[in-house]
C-alpha positions, 0 to 999 in steps of 0.5 A, spaced: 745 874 735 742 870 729 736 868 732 735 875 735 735 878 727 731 872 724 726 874 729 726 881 730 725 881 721 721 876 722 716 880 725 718 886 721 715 882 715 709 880 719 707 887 723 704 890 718 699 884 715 697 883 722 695 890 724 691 891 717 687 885 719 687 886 726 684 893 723 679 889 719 677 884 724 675 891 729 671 894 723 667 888 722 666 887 730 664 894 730 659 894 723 655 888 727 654 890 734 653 897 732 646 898 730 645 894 737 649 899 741 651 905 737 657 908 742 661 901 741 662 904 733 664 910 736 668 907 741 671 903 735 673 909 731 676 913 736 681 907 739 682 906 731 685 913 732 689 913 737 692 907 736 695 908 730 700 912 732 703 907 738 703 902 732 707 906 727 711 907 732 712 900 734 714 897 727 719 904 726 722 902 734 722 894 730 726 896 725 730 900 727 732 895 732 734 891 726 739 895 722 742 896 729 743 889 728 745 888 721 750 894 723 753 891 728 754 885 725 757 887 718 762 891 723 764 884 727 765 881 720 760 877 721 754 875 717 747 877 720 742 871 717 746 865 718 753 868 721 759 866 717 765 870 716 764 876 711 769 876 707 773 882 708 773 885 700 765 885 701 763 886 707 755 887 706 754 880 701 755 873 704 757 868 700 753 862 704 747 865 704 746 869 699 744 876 703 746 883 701 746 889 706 747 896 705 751 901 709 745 903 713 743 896 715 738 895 710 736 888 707 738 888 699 733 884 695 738 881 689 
């Protein structure tokens, strides 16, 4: 379970960094090749475009899929980042690692 969060967040921290300059590579591609074929720069724009949205929606889907995981493992007591037991004062702080999680599921930065 600790892997399959470490994972998923770690994702979740690269996604958007990599579809920016994913969507910079495609600018640049489409300004050098445009003057040559002028439909590659509109092709470019509308595929832009269009696939803005799926990509949206695949990082919401990425973190909701991470709070579903914290959220279940606050409720078996158990740490998500490195799995030990959480104490049952403070169920959303873990004293090993030093992760906090609010109610929701939400990493905390301390």
């Amino acid at each position: 379970m600790q892997l399959l969060y470490r994972s998923i967040r770690w994702v979740n921290s690269v996604y958007p960094v990599a579809v920016f300059f994913t969507y910079i590579t495609i600018a640049l591609a489409t300004f050098a090749v445009c003057f040559l074929m002028p439909v590659i720069g509109v092709l470019s724009l509308v595929f832009s475009l269009l696939s803005l949205v799926p990509i949206v929606f695949a990082w919401k889907v990425l973190q909701a899929g991470e709070r579903w995981l914290v959220r279940n493992s606050i409720r078996q007591h158990r740490c998500p980042s490195c799995g030990e037991d959480l104490p049952e004062l403070d169920g959303v702080d873990c004293f090993s690692c030093g992760a906090a999680f609010d109610s929701g599921g939400e990493r905390v930065v301390t």
